[in-house]
N, C-alpha and C positions, 0 to 999 in steps of 0.2 A: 608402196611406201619406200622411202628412202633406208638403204643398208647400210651399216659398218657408220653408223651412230648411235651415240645414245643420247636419248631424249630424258631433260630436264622436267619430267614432270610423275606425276601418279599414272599406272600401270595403267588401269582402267581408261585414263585419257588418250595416251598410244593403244589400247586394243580395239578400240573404239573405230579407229579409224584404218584396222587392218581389215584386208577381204576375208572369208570366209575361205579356208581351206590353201593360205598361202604361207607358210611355215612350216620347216618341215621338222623341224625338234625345239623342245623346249626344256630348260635347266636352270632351277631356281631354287633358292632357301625362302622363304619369307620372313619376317622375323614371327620371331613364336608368341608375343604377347606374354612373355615372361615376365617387365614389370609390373601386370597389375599383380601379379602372386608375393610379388618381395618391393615393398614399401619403400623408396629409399629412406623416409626420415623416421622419426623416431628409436630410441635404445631399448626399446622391451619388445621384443620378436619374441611371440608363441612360437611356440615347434611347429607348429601348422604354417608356417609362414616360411615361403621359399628361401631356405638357406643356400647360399652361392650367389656371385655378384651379379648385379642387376647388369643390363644390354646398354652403356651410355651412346646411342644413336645418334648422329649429328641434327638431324631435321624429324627425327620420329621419337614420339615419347612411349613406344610399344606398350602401353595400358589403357587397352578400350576394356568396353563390357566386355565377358566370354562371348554374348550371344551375336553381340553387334562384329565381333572379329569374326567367329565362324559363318557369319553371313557375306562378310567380308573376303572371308578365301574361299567362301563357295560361288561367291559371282566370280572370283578371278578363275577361278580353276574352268567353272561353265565358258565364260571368254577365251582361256587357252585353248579349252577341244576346241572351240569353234575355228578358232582361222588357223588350228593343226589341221596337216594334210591328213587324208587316209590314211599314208604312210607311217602319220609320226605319232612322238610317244612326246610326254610331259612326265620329266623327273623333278620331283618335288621333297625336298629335304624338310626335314621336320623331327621333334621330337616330344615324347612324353617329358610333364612338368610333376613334378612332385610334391603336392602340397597336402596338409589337412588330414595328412596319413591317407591319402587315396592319389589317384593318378589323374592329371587333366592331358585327356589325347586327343588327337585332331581324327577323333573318327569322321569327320564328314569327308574324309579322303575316300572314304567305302561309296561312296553316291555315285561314285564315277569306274570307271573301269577298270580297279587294278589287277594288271598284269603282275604282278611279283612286287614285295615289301624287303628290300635289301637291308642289311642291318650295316653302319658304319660303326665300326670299331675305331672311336678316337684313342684310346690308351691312356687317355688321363682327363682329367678334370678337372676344374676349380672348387665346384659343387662337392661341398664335405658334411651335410649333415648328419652328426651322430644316430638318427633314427635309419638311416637306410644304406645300403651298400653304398658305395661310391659309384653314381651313374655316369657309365664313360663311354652310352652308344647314343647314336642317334638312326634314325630311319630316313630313308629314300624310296619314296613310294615310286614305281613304274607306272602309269599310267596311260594308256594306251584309247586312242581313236577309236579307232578299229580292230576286234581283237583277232581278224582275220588276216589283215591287212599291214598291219605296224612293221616296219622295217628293222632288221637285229642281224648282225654278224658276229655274231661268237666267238669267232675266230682271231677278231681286233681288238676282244677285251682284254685288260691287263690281270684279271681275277673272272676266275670260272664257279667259282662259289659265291651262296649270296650274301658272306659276311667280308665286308670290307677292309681292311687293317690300315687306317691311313691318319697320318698325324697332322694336326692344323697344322699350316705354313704360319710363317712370322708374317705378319698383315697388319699393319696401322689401323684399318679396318675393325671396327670391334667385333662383329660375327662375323670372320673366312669360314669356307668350304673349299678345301684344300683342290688347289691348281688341279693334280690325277684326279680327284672326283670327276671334275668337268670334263676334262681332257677325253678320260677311261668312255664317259659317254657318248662324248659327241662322238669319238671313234668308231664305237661300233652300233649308233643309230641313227648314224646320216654319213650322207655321202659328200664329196668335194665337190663344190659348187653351192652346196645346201646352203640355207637362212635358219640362223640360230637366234632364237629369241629368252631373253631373260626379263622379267616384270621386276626381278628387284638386282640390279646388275653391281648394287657393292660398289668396291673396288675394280671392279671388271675381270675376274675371274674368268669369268664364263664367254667374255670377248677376248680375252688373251688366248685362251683354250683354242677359241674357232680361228685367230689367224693364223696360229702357227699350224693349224690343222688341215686350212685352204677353205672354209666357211666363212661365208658374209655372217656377219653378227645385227640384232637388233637389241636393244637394251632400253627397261627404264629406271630413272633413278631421281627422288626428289631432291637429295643435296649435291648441291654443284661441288662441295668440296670433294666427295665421293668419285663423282663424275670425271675432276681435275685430276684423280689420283690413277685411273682407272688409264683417262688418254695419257697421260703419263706411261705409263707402261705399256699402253699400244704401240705410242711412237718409238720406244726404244725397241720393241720387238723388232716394227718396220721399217727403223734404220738398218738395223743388224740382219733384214731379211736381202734388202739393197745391196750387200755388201756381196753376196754370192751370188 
């Protein structure tokens, strides 16, 4: 498959057509299915009803069933291990939603292999419902191949503990994962030359990470607008790479 693009389409359509065991790290958010919890219309919200601003997505309206979305990131995630090498790991960002006075988590993240559950410390929030603290982490699940096998240098991380302290970047983007998330990974679980693969590539984060890193990037991503903002920022890096 063709490297250092990203493809205009659903995740599942590029996995599709990757070998088996040709990727060697993988770094994605997906979106969390936060609006079916928080309704946009109507002025009477029970307290059971996701307080904090809904996800406005360019091309996704993030409210499926629960059940049909958790089947939905369990085929993605079963597709990731597959065309991860032995070597690689799938970091997969994610977080508990708070609804209904209980908690909706993406445990189907346990089906698979995790190596380590890193907590991200955003430091702030928009999310202020009077019923509960003000939730200001999210999770980064590890995920790993092979648990014998997966590749990690310790040594290139920028944080040695498993709680993260890092603030969103300013992103036109409505959900970023701050540039050092991705960076701090690719770093130390792949190597220069590596193929970095993102199923939901944003803004391009997670390809901006890999050039300046020396990793080919693969990305998918349904809105071209996304896409336009993403090689946008590629190009600028790879003028400014020219230049020295």
């Amino acid at each position: 498959m063709e490297t250092n693009i990203i493809y205009n389409e659903d995740c599942l359509e590029t996995l599709s057509r990757m070998e088996d065991n040709s990727i060697d790290l993988i770094v994605t958010s997906p979106p969390y299915n936060k609006n079916f919890y928080a309704p946009s219309s109507g002025a009477d919200k029970s307290w059971s009803a996701l307080r904090g601003r809904q996800i406005p997505y360019d091309e996704y309206s993030d409210s499926m069933q629960p059940k049909d979305y958790e089947n939905w990131q369990r085929n993605i995630i079963s597709e990731c291990i597959r065309v991860l090498k032995p070597t690689g790991s799938l970091f997969y960002n994610h977080k508990d939603i708070l609804v209904g006075g209980g908690i909706v988590s993406p445990s189907y993240v346990y089906d698979f292999n995790v190596h380590q559950q890193i907590i991200w410390d955003r430091g702030s929030s928009l999310a202020n419902d009077p019923h509960y603290f003000q939730p200001i982490t999210e999770y980064i699940y590890w995920i790993v191949k092979d648990k014998k096998e997966f590749f990690f240098d310790k040594s290139k991380s920028a944080f040695r503990q498993n709680i993260w302290r890092m603030n969103v970047d300013k992103n036109p983007h409505p959900a970023p994962f701050p540039y050092i998330m991705a960076a701090n990974i690719i770093n130390c679980c792949s190597k220069e030359g590596d193929i970095v693969y993102d199923p939901f590539m944003g803004s391009g984060t997670t390809a901006l990470a890999s050039v300046k890193l020396g990793r080919h990037y693969i990305g998918s991503e349904i809105s071209e607008k996304y896409i336009s903002m993403a090689n946008e920022k590629i190009r600028i890096e790879q003028s400014q790479l020219t230049l020295f």
